[in-house]
N, C-alpha and C positions, 0 to 999 in steps of 0.2 A: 504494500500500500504506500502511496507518493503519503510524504506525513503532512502537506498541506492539501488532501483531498478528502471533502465530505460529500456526499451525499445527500443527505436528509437532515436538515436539524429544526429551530424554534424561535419565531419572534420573540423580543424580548418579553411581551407579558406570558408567553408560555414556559420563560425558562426555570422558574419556580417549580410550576407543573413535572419539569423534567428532572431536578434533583429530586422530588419528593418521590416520584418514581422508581427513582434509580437508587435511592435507602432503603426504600418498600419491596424493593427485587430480592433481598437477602433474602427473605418468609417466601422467594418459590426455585424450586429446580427451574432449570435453566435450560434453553438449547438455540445452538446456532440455526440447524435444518428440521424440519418436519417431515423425516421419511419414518414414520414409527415402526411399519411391517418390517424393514432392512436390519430399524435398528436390536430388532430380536434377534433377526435372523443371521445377522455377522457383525456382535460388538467391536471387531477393530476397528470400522467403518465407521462414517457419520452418515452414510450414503454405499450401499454394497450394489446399487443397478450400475452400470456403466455411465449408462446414459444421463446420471445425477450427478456426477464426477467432475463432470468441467464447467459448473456455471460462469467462472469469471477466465477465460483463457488468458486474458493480461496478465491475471496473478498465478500463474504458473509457469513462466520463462527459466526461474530458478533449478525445477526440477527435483523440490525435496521433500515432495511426496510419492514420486515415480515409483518406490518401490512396494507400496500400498496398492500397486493398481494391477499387481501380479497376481494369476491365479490361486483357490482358497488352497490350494492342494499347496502350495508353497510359500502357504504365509505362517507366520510363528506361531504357539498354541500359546501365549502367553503362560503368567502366573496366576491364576485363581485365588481372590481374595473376596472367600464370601462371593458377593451379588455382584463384585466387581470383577475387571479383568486388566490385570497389569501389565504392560507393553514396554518394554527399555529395550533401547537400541543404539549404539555408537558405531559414527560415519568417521571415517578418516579420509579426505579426500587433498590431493597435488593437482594444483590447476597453473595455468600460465597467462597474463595479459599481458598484449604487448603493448598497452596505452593505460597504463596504472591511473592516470590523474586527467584523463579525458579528455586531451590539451588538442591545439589545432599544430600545435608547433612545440618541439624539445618532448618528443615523446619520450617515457619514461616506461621500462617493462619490466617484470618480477614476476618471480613464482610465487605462489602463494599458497601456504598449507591450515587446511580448515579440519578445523575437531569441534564435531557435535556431538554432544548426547543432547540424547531424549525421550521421557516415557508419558505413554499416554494413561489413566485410568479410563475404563468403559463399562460402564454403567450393564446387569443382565437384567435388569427389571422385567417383568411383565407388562408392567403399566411403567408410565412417566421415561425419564432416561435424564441422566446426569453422568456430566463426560468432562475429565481435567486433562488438559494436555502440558506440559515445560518443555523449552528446547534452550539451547544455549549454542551458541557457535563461535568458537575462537580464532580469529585470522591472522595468523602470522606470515611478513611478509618476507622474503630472505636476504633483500637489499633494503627497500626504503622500510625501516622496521617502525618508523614516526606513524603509517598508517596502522598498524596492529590495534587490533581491538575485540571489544567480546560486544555480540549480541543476545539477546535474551527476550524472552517473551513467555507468560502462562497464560493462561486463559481458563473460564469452569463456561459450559454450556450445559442445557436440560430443556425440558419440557416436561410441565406438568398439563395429565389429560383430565379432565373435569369430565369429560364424558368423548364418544367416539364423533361428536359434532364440533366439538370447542377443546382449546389447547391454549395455555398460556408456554410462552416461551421466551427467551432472551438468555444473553452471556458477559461476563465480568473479563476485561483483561489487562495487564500490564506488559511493557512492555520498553526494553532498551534497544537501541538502532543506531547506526550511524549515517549518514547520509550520506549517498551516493554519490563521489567524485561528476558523474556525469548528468546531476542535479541540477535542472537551470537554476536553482538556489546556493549550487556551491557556491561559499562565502572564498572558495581557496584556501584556507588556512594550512599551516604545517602537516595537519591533522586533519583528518573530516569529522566533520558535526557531529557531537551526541545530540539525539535526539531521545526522550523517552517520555511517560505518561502512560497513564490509565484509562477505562471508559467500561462505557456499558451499554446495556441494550435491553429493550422488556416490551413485549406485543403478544398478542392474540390472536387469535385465527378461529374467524366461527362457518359454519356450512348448514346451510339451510335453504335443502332442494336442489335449485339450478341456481343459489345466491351460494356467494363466499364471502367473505367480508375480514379483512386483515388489517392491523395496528398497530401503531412502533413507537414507542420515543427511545432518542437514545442520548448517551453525553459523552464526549471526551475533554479528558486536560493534557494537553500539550506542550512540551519545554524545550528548550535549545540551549546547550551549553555555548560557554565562551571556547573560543581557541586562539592560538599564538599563532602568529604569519613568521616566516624567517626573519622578519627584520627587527623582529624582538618585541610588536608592539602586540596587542589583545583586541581580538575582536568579539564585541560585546553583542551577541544574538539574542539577548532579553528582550529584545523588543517584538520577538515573533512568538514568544509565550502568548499562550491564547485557553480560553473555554467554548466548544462547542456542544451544542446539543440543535435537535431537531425533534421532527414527527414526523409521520406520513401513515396514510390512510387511504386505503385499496379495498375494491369493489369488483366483481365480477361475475356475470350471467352465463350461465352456458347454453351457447345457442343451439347447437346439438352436442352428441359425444364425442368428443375429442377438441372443442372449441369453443372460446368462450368471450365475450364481450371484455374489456377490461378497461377500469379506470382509476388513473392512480395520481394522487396528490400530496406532495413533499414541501416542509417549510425548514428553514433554518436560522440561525444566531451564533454568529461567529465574533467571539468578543475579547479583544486583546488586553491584556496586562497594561498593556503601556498608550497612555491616550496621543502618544507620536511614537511614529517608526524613529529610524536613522537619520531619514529625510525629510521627516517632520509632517508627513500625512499619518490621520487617523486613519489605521484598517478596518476597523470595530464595521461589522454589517450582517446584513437579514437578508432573505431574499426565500423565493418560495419557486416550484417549479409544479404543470401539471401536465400529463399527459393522459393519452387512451389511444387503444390498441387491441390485437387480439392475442390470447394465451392459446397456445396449443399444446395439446395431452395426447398424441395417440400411441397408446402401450408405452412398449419400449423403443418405437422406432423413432420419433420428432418430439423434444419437448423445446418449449421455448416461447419467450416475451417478446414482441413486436410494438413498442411501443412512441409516441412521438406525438409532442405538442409546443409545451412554452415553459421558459424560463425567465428569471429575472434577480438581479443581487444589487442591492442598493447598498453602496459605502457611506458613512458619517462623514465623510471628508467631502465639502460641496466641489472640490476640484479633480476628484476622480470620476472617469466617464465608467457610467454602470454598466458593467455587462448585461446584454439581455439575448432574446433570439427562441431562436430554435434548438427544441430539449428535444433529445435523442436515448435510447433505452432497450437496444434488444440482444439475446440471446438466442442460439439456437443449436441443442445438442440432438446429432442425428447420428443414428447408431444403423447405418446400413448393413451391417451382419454382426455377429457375436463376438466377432475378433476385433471390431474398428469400431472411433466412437471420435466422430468428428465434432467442434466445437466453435462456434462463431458469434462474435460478439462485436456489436459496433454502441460507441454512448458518448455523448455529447455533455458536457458539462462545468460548473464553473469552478474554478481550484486558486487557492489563496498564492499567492508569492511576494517577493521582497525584493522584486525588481524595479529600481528607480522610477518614478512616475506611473506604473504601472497597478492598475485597482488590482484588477484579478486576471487569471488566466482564463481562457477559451480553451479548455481541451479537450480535443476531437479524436476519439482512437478506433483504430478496427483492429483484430487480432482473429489468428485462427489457430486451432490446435489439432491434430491431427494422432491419434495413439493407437496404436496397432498389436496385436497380443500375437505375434511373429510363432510362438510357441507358449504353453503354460508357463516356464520360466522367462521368458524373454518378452519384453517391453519396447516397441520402438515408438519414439514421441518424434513430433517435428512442429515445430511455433514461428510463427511470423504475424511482424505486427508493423503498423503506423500509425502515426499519431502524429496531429498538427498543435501545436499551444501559440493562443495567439494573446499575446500582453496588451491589454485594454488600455490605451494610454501611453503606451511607452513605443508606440511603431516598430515592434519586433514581433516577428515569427519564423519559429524554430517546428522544422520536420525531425522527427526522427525514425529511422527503420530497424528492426530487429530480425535479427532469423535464427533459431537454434535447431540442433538434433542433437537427441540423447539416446542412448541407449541401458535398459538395466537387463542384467541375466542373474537370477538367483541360482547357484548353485546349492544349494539346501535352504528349508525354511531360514535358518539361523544367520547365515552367509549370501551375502550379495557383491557384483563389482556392477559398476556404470564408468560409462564414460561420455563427453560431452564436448562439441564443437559451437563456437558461435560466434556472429559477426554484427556490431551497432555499427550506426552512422547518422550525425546529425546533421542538416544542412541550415542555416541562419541568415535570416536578410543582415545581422548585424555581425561587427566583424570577430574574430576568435572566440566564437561561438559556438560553432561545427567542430565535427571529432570525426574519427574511426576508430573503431574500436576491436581488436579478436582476442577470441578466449578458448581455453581449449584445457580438460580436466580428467581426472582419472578420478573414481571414488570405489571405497571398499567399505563396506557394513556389516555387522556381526548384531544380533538380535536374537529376544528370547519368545 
């Protein structure tokens, strides 16, 4: 997730509403997805249909769930604890970039060695489902060792079912990150950004007849360390500490089986620490978005959101030009045989940044994901993506393109290798702003 991208949050008189929320989430189990039959039927899963796998293909470029999506016959039998099931797993992987710091000019390249652990708890419940996950990842790098750093992230998700019509659900998470060299927010520093913070999420889901009817508030708090430039001075990133929270609220008809009317309505409140950035604009803003479309259900072969209307984000600073336009919103996972589960995603929407003059981002992404089950041990994935971000205000626009293939092959439940090729490229109307970028990695996994 880009750490200045929200989705859905809440005008200011709702943002009350959404802390009270978000304390009152403690008193219910939790959950990210609502697949309940899957989540019986294969607790490593959050999601055991294929075809429920890739909702968002932008956020899996990384590749580190790959080896989750291999056959049951080759996935670990966990530890049994009770109604739970315990899942630990450590990745050791040796990768290479040959443009460390994203640069258009004085490329800079290193190997880079990552150790992860991580285990999930998974809930066997009959009813409801409560699911913890930790991961930690340590990157050491074998030249520029200034970049080395640890990420970290937990999370708890659930659902509770009040009956087989109505479910409440939502999830708590924290989370350490460092910000992406190839971030149009890198600040540059010696070092890249800590970023970290918490949030949450709590909604409902009722069905009645051919009606659905869905609801969300969610919150996060967001923070940005300082870091040191080579020239010995400190750069002071507090001014991009912020509170978000939202809502949204979703409706939909089925106008026969497999298809269904949809409309869906998103508000937000994005509100800074600091009443001036670095440049001396308020970022502090609201803004709401809505669209309608149609959902499609049939079986296991097509699922997915087709969605598209209006957006709009109004800044407190009278001299930022507001983003508005055309709101974009679809998914579509289509599983043309047992073995392939193709993945397409196109979304339009407004994202915070710290670029001089500029209110907010325009960003525009299509991504496809393409995963192939070659054998029951063997996984082959392939992702390609573009995306336009266009600075409201500030007359710059940045393309950028992605392409990976991965491979995983488990040689026992316990034991896995993958390995991994892939090539960025940004192009910018403004100048040293573009990059290229390749990477190329080997990884090796032991699990219980």
């Amino acid at each position: 997730m880009r750490s200045g991208s929200v989705r859905a949050s809440v005008t200011k008189p709702l943002t009350a509403v959404s802390l009270i929320a978000l304390a009152a989430f403690w008193a219910l189990p939790v959950q990210a997805q609502s697949i309940k039959s899957q989540d019986k039927a294969d607790p490593r899963r959050a999601n055991s249909a294929k075809i429920l796998q890739e909702q968002n293909p932008q956020e899996k470029t990384d590749g580190k769930d790959d080896e989750k999506q291999i056959d049951d016959s080759y996935q670990p039998k966990g530890i049994e604890l009770g109604s739970f099931l315990l899942l630990p797993q450590v990745e050791v992987s040796e990768g290479y970039n040959n443009n460390i710091y994203a640069r258009a000019k004085d490329k800079k390249s290193d190997f880079i060695t990552r150790i992860t652990p991580e285990f999930q708890l998974r809930s066997r419940f009959t009813n409801h489902m409560l699911n913890v996950t930790a991961r930690a990842e340590q990157s050491l790098f074998a030249t520029y060792k200034d970049d080395n750093h640890l990420d970290a992230s937990t999370s708890v998700a659930g659902r509770y079912d009040f009956s087989r019509e109505w479910e409440a659900t939502g999830s708590l998470d924290a989370y350490q990150t460092y910000e992406d060299r190839g971030s149009p927010d890198a600040v540059n520093g010696k070092s890249p950004t800590r970023t970290y913070g918490f949030g949450g999420r709590t909604g409902t889901k009722y069905q009645v007849g051919r009606y659905t009817f869905q609801s969300e508030l969610n919150g996060a708090r967001r923070l940005f360390g300082d870091v040191d430039t080579s020239t010995g001075t400190t750069i002071d990133n507090s001014d991009r500490n912020r509170n978000e929270f939202g809502a949204m609220g979703r409706g939909s008809y089925e106008l026969f089986p497999g298809y269904a009317a949809v409309t869906q309505v998103e508000v937000n409140r994005r509100q800074y620490d600091s009443s001036r950035d670095r440049a001396g604009f308020n970022r502090s803003s609201s803004g709401w978005r809505a669209e309608t479309g149609i959902g499609v259900d049939i079986t296991q072969l097509v699922r997915g959101d087709f969605l598209v209307g209006y957006m709009k984000q109004d800044y407190e600073d009278s001299r930022f030009k507001d983003p508005s336009g055309l709101a974009l919103k679809s998914v579509l996972n289509w599983t043309p045989n047992r073995m392939t589960v193709v993945a397409l995603s196109l979304e339009r929407s407004v994202q915070e940044t710290i670029t001089t003059n500029a209110s907010g981002m325009i960003h525009t992404g299509a991504s496809l994901l393409i995963r192939h089950e070659m054998q029951r041990n063997i996984i082959l994935t392939g992702t390609a993506s573009a995306f336009q971000d266009d600075f409201k205000g500030a007359n710059q626009t940045n393309w950028t393109y992605d392409a990976r293939a991965r491979a995983v092959y488990a040689l026992q439940p316990e034991l896995y290798v993958g390995g991994e090729v892939g090539f960025r490229r940004r192009t910018s109307d403004k100048p040293d702003v573009g990059f290229s970028q390749g990477v190329a990695l080997l990884r090796i996994g032991a699990r219980m």
